[in-house]
N, C-alpha and C positions, 0 to 999 in steps of 0.2 A: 504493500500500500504506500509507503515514505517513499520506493523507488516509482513508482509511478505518478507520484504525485510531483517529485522532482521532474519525469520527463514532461508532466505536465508545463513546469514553469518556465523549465528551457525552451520547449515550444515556445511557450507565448513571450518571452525574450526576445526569441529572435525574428519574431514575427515584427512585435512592436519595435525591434533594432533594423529590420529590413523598411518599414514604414516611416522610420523619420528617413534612411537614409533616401530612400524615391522623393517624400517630401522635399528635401536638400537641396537631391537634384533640379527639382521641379521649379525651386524658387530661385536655384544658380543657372538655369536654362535661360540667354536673351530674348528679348521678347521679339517677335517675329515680324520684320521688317514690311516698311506700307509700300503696297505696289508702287510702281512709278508713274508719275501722271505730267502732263505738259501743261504749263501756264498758257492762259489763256490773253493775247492782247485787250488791252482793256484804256477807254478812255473815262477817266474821269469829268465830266460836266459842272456838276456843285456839290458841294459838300458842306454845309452850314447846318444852322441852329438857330429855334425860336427866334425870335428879335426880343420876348421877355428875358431868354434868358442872359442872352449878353447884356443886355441894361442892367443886369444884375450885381455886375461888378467885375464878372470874371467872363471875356470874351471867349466862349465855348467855340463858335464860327472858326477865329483865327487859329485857335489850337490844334482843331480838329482838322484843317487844311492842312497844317503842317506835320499831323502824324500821323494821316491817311497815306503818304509817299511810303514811308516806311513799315508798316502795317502790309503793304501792298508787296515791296520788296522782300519782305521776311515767309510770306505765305507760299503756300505749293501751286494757288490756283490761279494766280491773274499777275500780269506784270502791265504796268502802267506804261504805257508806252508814246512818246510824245515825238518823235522823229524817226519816221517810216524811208525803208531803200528810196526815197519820191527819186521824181523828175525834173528836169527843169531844159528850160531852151525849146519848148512845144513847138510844134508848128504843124497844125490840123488842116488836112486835106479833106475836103469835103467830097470829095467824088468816092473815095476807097473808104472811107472812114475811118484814115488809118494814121498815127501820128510817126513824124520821124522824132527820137528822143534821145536825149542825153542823158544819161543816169547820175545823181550827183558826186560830189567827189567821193566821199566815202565810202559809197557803193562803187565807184570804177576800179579803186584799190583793189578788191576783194575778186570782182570780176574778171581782173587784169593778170592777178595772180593762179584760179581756179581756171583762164579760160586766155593764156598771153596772147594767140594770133585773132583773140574775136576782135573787133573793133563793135565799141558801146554805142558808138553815134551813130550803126547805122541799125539798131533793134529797132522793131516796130510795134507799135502796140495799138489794137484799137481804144476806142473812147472807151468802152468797158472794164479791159483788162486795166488800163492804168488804173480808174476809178478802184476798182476789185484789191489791186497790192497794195493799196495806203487808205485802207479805211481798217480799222480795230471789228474786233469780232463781238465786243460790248458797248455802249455807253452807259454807265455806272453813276448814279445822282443819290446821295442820303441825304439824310436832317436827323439830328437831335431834336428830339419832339419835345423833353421833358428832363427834370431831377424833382423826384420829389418825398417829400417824406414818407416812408413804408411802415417802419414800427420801432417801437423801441420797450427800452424795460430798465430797472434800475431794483438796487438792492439798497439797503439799510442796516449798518448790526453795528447793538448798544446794549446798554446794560440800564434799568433803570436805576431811578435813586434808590432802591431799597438794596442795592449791590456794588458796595464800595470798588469797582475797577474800571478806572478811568481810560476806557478805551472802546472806540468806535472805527466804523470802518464801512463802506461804502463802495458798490460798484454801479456803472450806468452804461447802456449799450445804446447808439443810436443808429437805426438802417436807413437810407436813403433810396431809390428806385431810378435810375435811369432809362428811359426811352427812346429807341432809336430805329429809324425806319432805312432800307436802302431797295433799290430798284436799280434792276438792268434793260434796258432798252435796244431792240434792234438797230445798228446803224442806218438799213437801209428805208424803214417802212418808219422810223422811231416810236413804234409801237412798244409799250411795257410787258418784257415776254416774262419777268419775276419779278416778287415786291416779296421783303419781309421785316417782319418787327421781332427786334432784341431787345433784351432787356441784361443791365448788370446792377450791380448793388454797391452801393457807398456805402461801410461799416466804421461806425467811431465805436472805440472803448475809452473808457476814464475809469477808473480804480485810486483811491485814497484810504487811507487810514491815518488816525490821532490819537494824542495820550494826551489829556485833560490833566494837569498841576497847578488845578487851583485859577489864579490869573491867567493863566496863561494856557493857550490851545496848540499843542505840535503837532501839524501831520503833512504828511506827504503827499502828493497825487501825480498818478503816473497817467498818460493817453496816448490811444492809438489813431492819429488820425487822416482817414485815408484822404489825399489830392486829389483836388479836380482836375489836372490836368490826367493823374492817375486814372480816374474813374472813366473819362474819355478816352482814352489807348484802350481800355480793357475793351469798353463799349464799344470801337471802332474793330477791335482784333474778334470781338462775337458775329456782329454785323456783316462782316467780309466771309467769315466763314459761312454763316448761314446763309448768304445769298450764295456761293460759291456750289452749296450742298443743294439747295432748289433747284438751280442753271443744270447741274447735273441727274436731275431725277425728271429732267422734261426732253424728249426728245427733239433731235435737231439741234441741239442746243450742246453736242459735243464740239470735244476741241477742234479745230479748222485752221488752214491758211491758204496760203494764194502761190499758183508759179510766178514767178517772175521774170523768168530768163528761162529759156529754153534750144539746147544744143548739141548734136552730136552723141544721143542717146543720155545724157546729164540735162540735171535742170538744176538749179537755185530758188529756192524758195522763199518765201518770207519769214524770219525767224530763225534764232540758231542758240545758243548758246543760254542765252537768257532766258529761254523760254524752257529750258532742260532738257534740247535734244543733245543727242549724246552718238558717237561713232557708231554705226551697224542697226541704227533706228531702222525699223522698216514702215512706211506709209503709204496707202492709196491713194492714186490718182485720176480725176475721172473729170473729162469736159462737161463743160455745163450750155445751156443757151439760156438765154435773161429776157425777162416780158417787162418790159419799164413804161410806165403812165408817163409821156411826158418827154421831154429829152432824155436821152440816156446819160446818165451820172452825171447831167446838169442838177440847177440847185435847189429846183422846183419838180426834176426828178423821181419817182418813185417808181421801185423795184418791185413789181406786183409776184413776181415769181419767179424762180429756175430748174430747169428740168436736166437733168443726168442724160450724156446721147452717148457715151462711154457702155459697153454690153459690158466688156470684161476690163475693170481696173488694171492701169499700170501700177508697179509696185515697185518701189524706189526705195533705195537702201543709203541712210546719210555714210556720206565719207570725209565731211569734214563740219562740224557745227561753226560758223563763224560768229561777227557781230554782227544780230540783226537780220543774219541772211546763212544758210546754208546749202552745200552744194550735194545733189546726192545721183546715183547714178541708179537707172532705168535697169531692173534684172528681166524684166518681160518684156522685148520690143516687140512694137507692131510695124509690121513695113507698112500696113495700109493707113494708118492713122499716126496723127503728131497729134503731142501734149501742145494743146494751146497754152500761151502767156493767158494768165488769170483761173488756170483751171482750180479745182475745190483739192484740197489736201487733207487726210483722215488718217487717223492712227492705224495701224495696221498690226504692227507689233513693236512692244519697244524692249529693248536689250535690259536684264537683270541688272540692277546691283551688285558690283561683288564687296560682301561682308570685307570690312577693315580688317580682321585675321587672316582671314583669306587670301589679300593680297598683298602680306607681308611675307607668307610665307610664297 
């Protein structure tokens, strides 16, 4: 019975010695890396707050102008993008519809090096396509709606007079509520294709304590009090995210870009480095035709539709991410068809991460 009741306990030993060590494991296991995603171009329009609330003392507007850039840069989902590969030097032929164009300097650079016998001044582009490569894939407009009191509470500890010890002590919590709305809008139709409302919270603490001798009162008090300029980063880092997470749960409304350049089974695209393509990206590419109200990407323009005339996607592999623009080469050619300038660009596959161990070793 005593030896059996010992293999009893060894069992359940090494049962419970085998359970923390899996637990151990479990908890010294990294946690498992977020797939990879491509920022989306994005223009910002306005970014402001109540007109109450800056009268209030502390310009909510200005602040939040100034840490929406960085907010924007820190995030996985949108880069703020305010100078596109553009053009310049036009000169629109009304019979072809066809422009001779100059690409500006910092695009010839990159062109010149990815492509030395092309000459830039003589690409052509129609009125479409130019419109197509320097227009942003959002326009992006918030407002701070509010800060307002949410709840609070507070403590009390004494002793009365009938208990000679002269000591008290005190704690008080204050919550405040933040409101904040953001919306993304089509460039071409500037229809509102997301809206949403965040909320963050302003938390004060204060904590004191005293020792009563008579005349005279000692006490301390300590506070926690969070920044306005604080409460606005947080509320502007919610905001971004949640629109970010809407854009993505609506169809149509994935990542995109445009060709730019098109050559010799290689294209350039819009978009490279900063948008986190990365070497052996793969993407689809597929011509479009445009139904536009109006003149085409004039200013009074409207994009009423486009239609996919691509059966089977090309599929282009990056070979170099640059600034602003990358060049990737065609692994499907077609001899019967060429990738227009301004065609539609879509994720197709994009390359792993490799873990930081991983590539030490």
């Amino acid at each position: 019975m005593f030896a059996k009741k010992n293999l009893i306990l060894k069992s359940l030993s090494i049962v419970t010695l085998g359970t923390l060590l899996m637990a151990n494991q479990k908890c010294q296991q990294a946690p498992a890396p977020e797939a990879r995603q491509l920022k989306k171009n994005i223009k910002v329009i306005s970014m402001q707050a109540s007109s109450f609330m800056d009268a209030s003392g502390f310009n909510f507007s200005e602040v939040a102008q100034n840490q929406l850039s960085g907010v924007f840069f820190e995030s996985n989902n949108f880069f703020e993008r305010n100078i596109y590969p553009g053009v310049s030097n036009q000169t629109f032929n009304v019979q072809n519809n066809m422009q001779k164009t100059t690409f500006s300097d910092q695009s010839n650079v990159q062109l010149k090096n990815w492509f030395p016998t092309a000459k830039a001044s003589d690409i052509q582009l129609t009125r479409d396509s130019n419109c197509l490569i320097s227009r942003p894939q959002h326009y992006i407009a918030g407002k701070i709606n509010s800060l307002e009191a949410y709840s609070g509470a507070s403590l009390q500890f004494g002793f009365n007079s009938t208990v000679q010890i002269p000591i008290s002590a005190n704690f008080k919590m204050d919550k405040m509520r933040m409101d904040l709305s953001m919306h993304a809008f089509d460039p071409w139709t500037q229809q509102n294709m997301a809206s949403t409302n965040s909320e963050v919270f302003k938390k004060d603490y204060a904590v004191g304590f005293g020792i009563d001798l008579g005349i005279i009162h000692i006490g301390p008090q300590f506070y926690r009090a969070t920044g306005m300029a604080e409460t606005v980063l947080k509320g502007l880092q919610t905001a971004v995210k949640d629109i970010a997470a809407k854009l993505l749960s609506l169809q149509r409304q994935e990542w995109q870009t445009r060709v730019m350049y098109s050559r010799d089974n290689y294209v350039v695209i819009v978009g490279g480095a900063e948008l986190g393509l990365k070497k052996g990206d793969r993407l689809k590419v597929e011509n479009e035709v445009h139904d536009w109200m109006g003149e085409a990407c004039g200013e009074t323009g409207v994009l009423v539709g486009s239609t996919v005339v691509t059966s089977t996607p090309w599929i282009i592999e990056i070979e170099d991410a640059g600034n602003l623009m990358s060049k990737a080469k065609v692994l499907n050619v077609d001899e019967n068809q060429s990738i227009d300038v301004g065609a539609l660009v879509r994720v197709d596959q994009l390359v792993a991460d490799v873990p930081a161990a991983a590539a030490k070793k």
